[in-house]
N, C-alpha and C positions, 0 to 999 in steps of 0.2 A: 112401055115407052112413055118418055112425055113431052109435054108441047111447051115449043119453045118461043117465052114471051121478053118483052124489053124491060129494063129495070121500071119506069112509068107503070107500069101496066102491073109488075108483081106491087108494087107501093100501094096500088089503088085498092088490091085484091086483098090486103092485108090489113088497110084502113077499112073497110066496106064489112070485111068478117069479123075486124074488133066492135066493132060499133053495132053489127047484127047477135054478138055474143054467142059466135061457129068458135070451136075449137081449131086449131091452126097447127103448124111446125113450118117453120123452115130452117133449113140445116145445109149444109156443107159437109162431106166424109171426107177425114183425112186425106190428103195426099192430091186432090180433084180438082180441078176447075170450074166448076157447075154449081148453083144454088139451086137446089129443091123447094118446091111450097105443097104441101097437103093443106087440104082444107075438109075440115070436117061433113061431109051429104047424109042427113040424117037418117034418108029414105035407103042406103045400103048397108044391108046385115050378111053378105057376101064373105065369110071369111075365107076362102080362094082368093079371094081379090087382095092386093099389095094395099098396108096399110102400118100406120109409124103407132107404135105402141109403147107407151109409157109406164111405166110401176116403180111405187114408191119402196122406200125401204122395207116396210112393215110388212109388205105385199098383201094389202087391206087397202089400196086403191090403185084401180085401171081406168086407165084411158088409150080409147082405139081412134084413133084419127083416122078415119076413111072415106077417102078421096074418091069422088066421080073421075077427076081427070085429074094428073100428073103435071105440075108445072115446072119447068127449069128456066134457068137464063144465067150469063155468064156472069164470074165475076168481075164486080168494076174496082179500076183502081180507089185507093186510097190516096184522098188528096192529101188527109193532115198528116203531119208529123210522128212519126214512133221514137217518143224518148222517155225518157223515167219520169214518171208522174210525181206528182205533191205526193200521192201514199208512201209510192217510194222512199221519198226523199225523208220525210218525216215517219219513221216507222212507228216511232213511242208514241203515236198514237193509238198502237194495236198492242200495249203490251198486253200481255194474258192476266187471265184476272189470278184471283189466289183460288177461286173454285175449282178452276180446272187445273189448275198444280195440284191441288188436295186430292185430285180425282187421279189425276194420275197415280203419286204413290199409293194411293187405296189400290190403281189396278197393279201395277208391282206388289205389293206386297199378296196379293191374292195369287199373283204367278209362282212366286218363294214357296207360298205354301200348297204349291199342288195343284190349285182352283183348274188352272188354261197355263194354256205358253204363251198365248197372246193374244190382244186385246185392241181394238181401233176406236181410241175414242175421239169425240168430235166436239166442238165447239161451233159457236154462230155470234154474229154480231152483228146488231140492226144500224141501220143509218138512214138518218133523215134525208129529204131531197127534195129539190121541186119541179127542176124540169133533167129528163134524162134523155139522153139521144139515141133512141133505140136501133137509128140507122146508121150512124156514125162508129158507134159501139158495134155493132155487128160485122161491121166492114173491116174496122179495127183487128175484131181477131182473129177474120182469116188470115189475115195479112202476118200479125203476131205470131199464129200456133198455126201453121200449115198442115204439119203433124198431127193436128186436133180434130172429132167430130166437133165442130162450131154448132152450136143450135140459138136458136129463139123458138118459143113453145107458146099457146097462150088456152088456158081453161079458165072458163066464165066463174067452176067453184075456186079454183088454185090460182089465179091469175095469172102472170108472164114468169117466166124460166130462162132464163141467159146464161151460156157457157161453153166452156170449152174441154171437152173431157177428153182426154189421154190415154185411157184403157177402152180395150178391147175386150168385154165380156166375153163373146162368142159371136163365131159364125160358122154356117154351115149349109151346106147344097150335096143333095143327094147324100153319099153313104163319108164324106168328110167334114170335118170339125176342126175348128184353128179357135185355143182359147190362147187370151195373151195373159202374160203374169205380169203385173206391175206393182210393185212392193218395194221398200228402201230409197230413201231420199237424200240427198245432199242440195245445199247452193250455194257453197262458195266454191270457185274453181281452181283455187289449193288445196280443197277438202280430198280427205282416202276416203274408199269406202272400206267398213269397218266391219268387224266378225257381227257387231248388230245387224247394218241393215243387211248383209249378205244369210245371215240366220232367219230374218225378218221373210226374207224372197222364199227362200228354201222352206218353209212351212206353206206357204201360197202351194208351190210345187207339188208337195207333197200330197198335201187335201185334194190336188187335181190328178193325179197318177192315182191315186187311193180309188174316188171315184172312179177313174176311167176302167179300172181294175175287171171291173162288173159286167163287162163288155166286148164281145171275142170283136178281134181285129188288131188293126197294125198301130204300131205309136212312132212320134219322131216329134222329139226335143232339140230346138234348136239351142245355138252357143248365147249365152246369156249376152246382153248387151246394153250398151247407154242412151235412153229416151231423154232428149232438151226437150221442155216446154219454157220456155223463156229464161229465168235465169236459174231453174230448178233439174236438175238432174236424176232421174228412177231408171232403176236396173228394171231392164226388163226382157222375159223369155217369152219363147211362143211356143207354145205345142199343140200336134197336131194330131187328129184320130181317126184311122182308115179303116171304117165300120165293115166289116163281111155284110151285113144287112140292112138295109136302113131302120134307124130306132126312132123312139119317141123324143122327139127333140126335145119338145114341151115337159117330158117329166126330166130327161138331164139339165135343162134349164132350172127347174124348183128343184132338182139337188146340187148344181153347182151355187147356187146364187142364196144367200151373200157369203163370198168367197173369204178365207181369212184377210185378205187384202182392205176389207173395208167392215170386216164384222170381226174375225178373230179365230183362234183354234184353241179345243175342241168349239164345234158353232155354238153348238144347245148352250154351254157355259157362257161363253164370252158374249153371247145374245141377251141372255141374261141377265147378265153384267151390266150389260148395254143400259139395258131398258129400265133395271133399278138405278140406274146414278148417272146417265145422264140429262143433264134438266132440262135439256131442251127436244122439241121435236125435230126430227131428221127430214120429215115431211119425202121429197123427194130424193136429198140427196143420201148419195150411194144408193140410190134404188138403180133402176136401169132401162134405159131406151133403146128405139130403133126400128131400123124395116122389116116387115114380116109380111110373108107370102105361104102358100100353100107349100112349096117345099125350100124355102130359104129362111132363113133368119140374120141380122144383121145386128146386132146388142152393146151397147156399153154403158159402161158403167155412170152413172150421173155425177163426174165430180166438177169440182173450178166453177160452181154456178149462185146465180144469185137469183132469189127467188124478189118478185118487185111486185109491190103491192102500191097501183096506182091510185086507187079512192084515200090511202093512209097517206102517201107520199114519203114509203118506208123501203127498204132494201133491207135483206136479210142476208148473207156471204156466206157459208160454212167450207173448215176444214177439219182435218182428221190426221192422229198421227197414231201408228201401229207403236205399241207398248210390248216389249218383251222385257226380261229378266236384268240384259244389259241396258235396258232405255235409260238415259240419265235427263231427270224432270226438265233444265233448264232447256237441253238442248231440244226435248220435244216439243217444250211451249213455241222456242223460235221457229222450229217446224211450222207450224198451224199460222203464225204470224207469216212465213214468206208465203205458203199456200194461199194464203187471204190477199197477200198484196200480189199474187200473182196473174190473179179474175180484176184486184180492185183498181190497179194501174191501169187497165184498157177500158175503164166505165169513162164513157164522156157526158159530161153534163152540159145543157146549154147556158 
């Protein structure tokens, strides 16, 4: 359970734990009403006790947020306006460079010849700033992506995390399991969806029926359908796994995770891939968060986030586009470009 304090009161708790250099999260779960805050108690090694847990892509660094006590409070409206931002408006400021064009046909042509089927590569792009409105911004996009785990994160070595992520890794209580598939993009709203991104979904699918394989129990795949996160559109399924026994979560978590949805298929290759040619670090994102308990887990996937580096007065953005056989270079660069302006329209600055 947890105790329920007034917005004042969570501000203080939040200013008081950045300036003591505690580890933090506060978050919002799709679909809710309520803002959570953990704060890091150094003094509990409880792992029974409910606690928000962090991992980077590489899964070569964890962080446990564990909380003495549980905070909530509702949410407040948003007083300013939701309209198309300067990013928006002016996109050619995000063209893609020619690196990651180059990267891409590198990963096509390694799909032609056998390498993988498919491949999620990612891009980043830093931005200077001087003052950013961390509460404004947060209010923002609950309001924006209702639909979204909304978070703010803050580690003393990794600094602040802002975002709004749209998959559903996993969850699960007692002997059931709900993983979502989220794969295939569009955003214009005369756009079809195309035998790419439906090929694109259908491999995600697959990697998690494969896995589940391994495991007596019941299955049930729901009818695929359409995820809005603002002006972007992802197919997305949900399926579900009705365990005869209860299994080891923790090991189906280190073999579903990183799913082709944001690493690629076969993994071992497309990881590979990954890790020779793209130049930048992924640091957090597509790694994966969320609540964990003694027998719950609650997980998504890290995307839409900007990693904020206040001593630099720098912002870092990244997006990702799944590369198959049919990807065509121009239209996945635009991919990565509306992804970017989709986290970078709701940044408010003062």
């Amino acid at each position: 359970m947890s105790k329920e304090i007034n917005i004042f009161s969570l501000y203080k708790k939040i200013i008081k734990s950045y300036y003591n250099k505690n580890s933090f999260v506060l978050f919002r779960k799709p679909n809710e009403k309520k803002i959570f805050f953990y704060l890091h108690y150094n003094s509990i090694k409880d792992e029974t006790k409910k606690f928000f847990l962090i991992k980077n892509f590489n899964n070569n660094h964890t962080i446990k947020i564990q909380p003495k006590k549980i905070y909530s409070t509702n949410i407040q409206k948003y007083k300013g306006k939701i309209f198309p931002s300067f990013w928006e408006k002016n996109s050619s400021l995000l063209t893609y460079s020619y690196r990651y064009k180059k990267l891409i046909k590198k990963a096509i042509e390694n799909i032609k010849k056998g390498f993988f089927k498919k491949v999620v590569l990612s891009r980043s792009i830093k931005i200077p700033f001087q003052n950013f409105d961390f509460k404004n911004t947060f209010v923002k996009l609950i309001y924006t992506y209702p639909n979204a785990l909304i978070s703010l994160w803050y580690d003393f070595k990794h600094g602040f995390w802002i975002g709004c992520s749209p998959e559903l890794l996993m969850k699960c209580h007692n002997k059931q399991l709900k993983i979502s598939v989220l794969a295939g993009t569009l955003w214009k709203e005369t756009s079809k969806w195309t035998n790419k991104e439906i090929a694109e979904h259908k491999i995600v699918i697959k990697y998690i029926l494969n896995m589940l394989k391994s495991y007596k129990g019941s299955i049930r795949i729901k009818n695929t359908k359409i995820k809005k996160i603002g002006h972007l559109k992802h197919l997305e399924t949900s399926i579900y796994f009705f365990f005869d026994e209860i299994p080891d979560y923790n090991e189906i978590l280190n073999r579903l995770h990183p799913t082709p949805s944001v690493c690629g298929y076969p993994k071992d290759q497309s990881l590979d891939f990954i890790h020779k040619n793209e130049e930048h670090k992924r640091n957090f994102y597509t790694g994966y968060f969320g609540i964990v308990d003694k027998t719950n887990m609650e997980l998504y996937i890290n995307l839409r986030c900007v990693r904020i580096k206040e001593d630099k007065k720098e912002m870092t953005l990244y997006a990702g586009s799944g590369i198959t056989v049919d990807s065509n270079v121009h239209q996945e660069c635009i991919e990565t470009e509306n992804k970017i302006k989709n986290i970078l329209s709701q940044l408010i600055f003062k």
